[in-house]
ROTI-845147 format. One record per residue (C-alpha): residue number from 1; x negated, y negated, z; residue in one letter. Coordinates in nm, 2 decimals. Each point is the difference from the previous one (the first is absolute). Layout:
REM ROTI-845147
<resi = NUM | xx = X | yy = Y | zz = Z | resn = a>;
...
***
This chain:
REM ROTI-845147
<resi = 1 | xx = 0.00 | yy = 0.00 | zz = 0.00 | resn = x>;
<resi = 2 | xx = -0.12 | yy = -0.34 | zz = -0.10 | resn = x>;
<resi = 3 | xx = -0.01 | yy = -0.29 | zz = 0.21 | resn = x>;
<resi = 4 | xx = 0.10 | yy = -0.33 | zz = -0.23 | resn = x>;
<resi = 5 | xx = -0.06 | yy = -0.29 | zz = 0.17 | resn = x>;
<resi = 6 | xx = 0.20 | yy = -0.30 | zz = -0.12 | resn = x>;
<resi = 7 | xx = -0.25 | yy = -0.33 | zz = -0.01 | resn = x>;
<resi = 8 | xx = 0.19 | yy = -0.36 | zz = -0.01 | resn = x>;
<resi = 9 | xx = -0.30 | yy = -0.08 | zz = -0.21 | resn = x>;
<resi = 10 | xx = -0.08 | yy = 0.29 | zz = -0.24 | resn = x>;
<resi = 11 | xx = 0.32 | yy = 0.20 | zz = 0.01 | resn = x>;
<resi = 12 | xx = 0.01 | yy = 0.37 | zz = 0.06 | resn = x>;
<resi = 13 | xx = -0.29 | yy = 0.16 | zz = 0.05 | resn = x>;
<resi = 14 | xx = -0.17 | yy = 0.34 | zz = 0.07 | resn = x>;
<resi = 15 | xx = -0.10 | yy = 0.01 | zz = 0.38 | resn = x>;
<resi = 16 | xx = -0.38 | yy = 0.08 | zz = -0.12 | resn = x>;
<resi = 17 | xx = 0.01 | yy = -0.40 | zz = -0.06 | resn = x>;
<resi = 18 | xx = 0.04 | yy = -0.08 | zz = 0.40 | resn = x>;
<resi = 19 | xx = -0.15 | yy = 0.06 | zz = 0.29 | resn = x>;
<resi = 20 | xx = 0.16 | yy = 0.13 | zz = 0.31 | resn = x>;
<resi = 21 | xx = 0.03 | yy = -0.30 | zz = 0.26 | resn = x>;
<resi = 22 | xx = 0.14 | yy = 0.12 | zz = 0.22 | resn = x>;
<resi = 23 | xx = 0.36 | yy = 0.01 | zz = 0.25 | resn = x>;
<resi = 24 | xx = 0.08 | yy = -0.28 | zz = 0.09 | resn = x>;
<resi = 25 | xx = 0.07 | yy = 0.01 | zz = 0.36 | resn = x>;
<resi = 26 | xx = 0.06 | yy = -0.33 | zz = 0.29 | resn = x>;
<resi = 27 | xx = -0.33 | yy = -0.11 | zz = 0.13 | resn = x>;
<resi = 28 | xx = -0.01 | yy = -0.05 | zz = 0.39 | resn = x>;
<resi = 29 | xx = 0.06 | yy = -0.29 | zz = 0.24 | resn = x>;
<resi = 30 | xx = 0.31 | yy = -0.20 | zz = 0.00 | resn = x>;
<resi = 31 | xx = 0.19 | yy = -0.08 | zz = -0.28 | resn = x>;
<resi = 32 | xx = -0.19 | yy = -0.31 | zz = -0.20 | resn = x>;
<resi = 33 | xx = -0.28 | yy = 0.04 | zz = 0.18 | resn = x>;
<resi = 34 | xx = -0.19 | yy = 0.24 | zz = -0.20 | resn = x>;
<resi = 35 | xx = -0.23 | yy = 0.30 | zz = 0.13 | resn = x>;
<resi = 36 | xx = -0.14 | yy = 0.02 | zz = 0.30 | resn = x>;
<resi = 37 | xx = -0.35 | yy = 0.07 | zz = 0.17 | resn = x>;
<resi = 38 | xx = 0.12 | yy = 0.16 | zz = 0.31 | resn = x>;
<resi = 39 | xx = -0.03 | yy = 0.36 | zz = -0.13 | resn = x>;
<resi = 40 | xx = -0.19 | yy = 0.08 | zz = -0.30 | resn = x>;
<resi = 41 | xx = 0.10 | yy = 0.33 | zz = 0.00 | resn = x>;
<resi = 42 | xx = 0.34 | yy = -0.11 | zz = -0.12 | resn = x>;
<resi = 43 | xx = -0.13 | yy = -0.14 | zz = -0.28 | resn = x>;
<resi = 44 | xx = -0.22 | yy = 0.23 | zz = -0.09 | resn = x>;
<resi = 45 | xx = 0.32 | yy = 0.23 | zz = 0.01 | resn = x>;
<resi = 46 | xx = 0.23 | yy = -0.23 | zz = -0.25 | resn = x>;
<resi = 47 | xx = -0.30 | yy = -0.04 | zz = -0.22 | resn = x>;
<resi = 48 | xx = -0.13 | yy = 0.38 | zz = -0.07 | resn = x>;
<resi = 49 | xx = 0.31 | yy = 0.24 | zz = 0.16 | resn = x>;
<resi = 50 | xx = 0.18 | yy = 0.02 | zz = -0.26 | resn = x>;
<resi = 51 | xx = 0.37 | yy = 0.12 | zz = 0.11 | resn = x>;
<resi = 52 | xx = 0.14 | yy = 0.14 | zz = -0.34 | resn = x>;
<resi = 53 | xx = 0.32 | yy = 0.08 | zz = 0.16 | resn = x>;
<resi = 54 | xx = 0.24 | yy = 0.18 | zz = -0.21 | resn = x>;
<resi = 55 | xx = 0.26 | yy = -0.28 | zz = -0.17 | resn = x>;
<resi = 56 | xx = -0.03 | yy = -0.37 | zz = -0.14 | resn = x>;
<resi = 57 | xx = -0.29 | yy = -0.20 | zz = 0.07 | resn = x>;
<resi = 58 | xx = -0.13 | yy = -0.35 | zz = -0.08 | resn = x>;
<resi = 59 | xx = -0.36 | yy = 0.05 | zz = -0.12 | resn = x>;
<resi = 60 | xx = -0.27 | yy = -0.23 | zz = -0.17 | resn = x>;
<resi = 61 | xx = -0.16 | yy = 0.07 | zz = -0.36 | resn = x>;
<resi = 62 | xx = -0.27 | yy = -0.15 | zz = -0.13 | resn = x>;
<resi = 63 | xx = 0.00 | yy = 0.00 | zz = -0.41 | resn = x>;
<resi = 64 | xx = -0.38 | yy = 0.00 | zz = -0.09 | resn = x>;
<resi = 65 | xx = 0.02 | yy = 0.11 | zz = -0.34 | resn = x>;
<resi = 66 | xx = 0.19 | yy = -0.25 | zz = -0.10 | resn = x>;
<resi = 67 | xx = 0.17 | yy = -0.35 | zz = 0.17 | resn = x>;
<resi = 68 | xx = -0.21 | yy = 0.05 | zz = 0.30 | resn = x>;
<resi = 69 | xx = 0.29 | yy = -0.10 | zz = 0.23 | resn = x>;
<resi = 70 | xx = 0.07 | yy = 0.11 | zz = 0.34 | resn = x>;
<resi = 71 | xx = 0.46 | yy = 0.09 | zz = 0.00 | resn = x>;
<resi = 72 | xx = 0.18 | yy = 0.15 | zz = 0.25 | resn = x>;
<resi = 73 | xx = 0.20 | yy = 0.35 | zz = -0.11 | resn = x>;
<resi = 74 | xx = 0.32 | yy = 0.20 | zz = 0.19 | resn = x>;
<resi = 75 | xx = -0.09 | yy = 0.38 | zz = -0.11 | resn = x>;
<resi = 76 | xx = 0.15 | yy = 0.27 | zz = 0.14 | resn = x>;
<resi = 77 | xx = -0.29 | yy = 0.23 | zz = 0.08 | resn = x>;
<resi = 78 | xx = 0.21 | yy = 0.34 | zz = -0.08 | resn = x>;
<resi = 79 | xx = 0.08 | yy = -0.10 | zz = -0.33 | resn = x>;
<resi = 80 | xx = -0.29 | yy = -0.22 | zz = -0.09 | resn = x>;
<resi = 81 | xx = 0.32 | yy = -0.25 | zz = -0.18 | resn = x>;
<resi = 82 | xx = -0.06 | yy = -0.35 | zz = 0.05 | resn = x>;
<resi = 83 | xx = 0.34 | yy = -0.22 | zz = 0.13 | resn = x>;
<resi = 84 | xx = 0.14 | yy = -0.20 | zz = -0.24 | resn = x>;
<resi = 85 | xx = -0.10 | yy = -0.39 | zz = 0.05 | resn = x>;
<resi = 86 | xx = -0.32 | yy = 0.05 | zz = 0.21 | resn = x>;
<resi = 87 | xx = -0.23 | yy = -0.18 | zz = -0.21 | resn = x>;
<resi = 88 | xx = 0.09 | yy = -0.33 | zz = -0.01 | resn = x>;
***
């Protein structure tokens, strides 16, 4: 199954053309404050432990063979299909 990634720039494209950014999960500290260097652990935690939960998630995708611009996708990760209207 193919992953097609659809760029507000370039159109649909092949998910070869991205790089993986990453979920996009709340940072710590109170809301509109930012993160927070009380524990780094936490951090380290949102940064590099990965959930990959079952279901919808909002995820970041670089596209470095081509626009080179950072968007913001809903895939479900059981199906691998992208929600309609998710790059804007």
């Amino acid at each position: 199954m193919a992953l097609k990634i659809p760029c507000p720039h370039c159109g649909p494209r092949d998910y070869t053309e991205f790089m993986f950014g990453g979920e996009l999960r709340p940072m710590g500290g109170a809301p509109g404050q930012g993160p927070t260097a009380e524990d780094p652990h936490d951090d380290f935690a949102r940064v590099y432990l990965l959930d990959n939960a079952p279901g919808v998630q909002r995820e970041r995708w670089f596209h470095l063979f081509g626009c080179r611009r950072w968007l913001e996708l809903r895939r479900d990760t059981r199906t691998n299909e992208v929600a309609p209207g998710t790059a804007p």
